[in-house]
N, C-alpha and C positions, 0 to 999 in steps of 0.2 A: 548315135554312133559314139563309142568310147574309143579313146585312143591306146594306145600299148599302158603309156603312163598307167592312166585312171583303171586299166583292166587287171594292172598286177597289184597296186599302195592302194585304191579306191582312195587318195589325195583328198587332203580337203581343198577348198576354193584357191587359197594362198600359194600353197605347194603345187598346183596345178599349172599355176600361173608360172610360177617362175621355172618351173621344168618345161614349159613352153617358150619362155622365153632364152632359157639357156642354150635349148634344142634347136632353136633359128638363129641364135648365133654361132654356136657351132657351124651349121652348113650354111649361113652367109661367110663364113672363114675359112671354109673348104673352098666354095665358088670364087672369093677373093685369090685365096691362093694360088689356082689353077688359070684367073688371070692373069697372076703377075707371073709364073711360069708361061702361057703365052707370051705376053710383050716382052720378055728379058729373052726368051729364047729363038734361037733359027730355023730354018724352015725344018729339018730332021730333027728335031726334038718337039715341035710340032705336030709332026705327025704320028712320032710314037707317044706322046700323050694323048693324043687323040685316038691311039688304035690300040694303044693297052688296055683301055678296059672290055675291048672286044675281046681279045684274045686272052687276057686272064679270064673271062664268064667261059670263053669256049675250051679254054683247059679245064677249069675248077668242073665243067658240065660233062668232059669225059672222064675223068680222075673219078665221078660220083659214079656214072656205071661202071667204069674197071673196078672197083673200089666195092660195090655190088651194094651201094647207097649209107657205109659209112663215113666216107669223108662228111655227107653233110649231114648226117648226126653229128660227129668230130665239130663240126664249123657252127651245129646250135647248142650244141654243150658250151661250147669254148664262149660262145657269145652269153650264153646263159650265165657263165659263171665270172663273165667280166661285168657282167649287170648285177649280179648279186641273187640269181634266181635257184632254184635247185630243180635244175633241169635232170627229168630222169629217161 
């Protein structure tokens, strides 16, 4: 199994490596952060942390059929081209 990395640069060993290591830092800093927004926060900011990402997937999931499945073309270009890829 290749990962996203290895499937777009074909990396060599070194580069691999530290795109995987920069990659698990990243989201150990996202899960960091979303705990210390737990413990600093009250029980209603709690819970809208905890229920926003339901409710952002069940907007962004109707906006793609209104939208008649360009919004998430829109949302893999925009990723595509914040990665440096030439998404067509």
């Amino acid at each position: 199994y290749q990962g996203f990395f290895d499937q777009i640069y074909l990396a060599p060993g070194l580069a691999k490596i530290l795109w995987t290591i920069l990659l698990l830092t990243f989201v150990s800093s996202l899960g960091w952060m979303v705990t210390m927004l737990y413990y600093r926060a009250n029980t209603l900011v709690k819970v809208l942390i905890s229920v926003s990402p339901i409710v952002i997937i069940t907007i962004l999931g109707y906006l793609h059929q209104r939208t008649a499945g360009r919004l998430g073309y829109w949302i893999v270009s925009l990723f595509g081209k914040a990665l440096g890829l030439s998404v067509e």
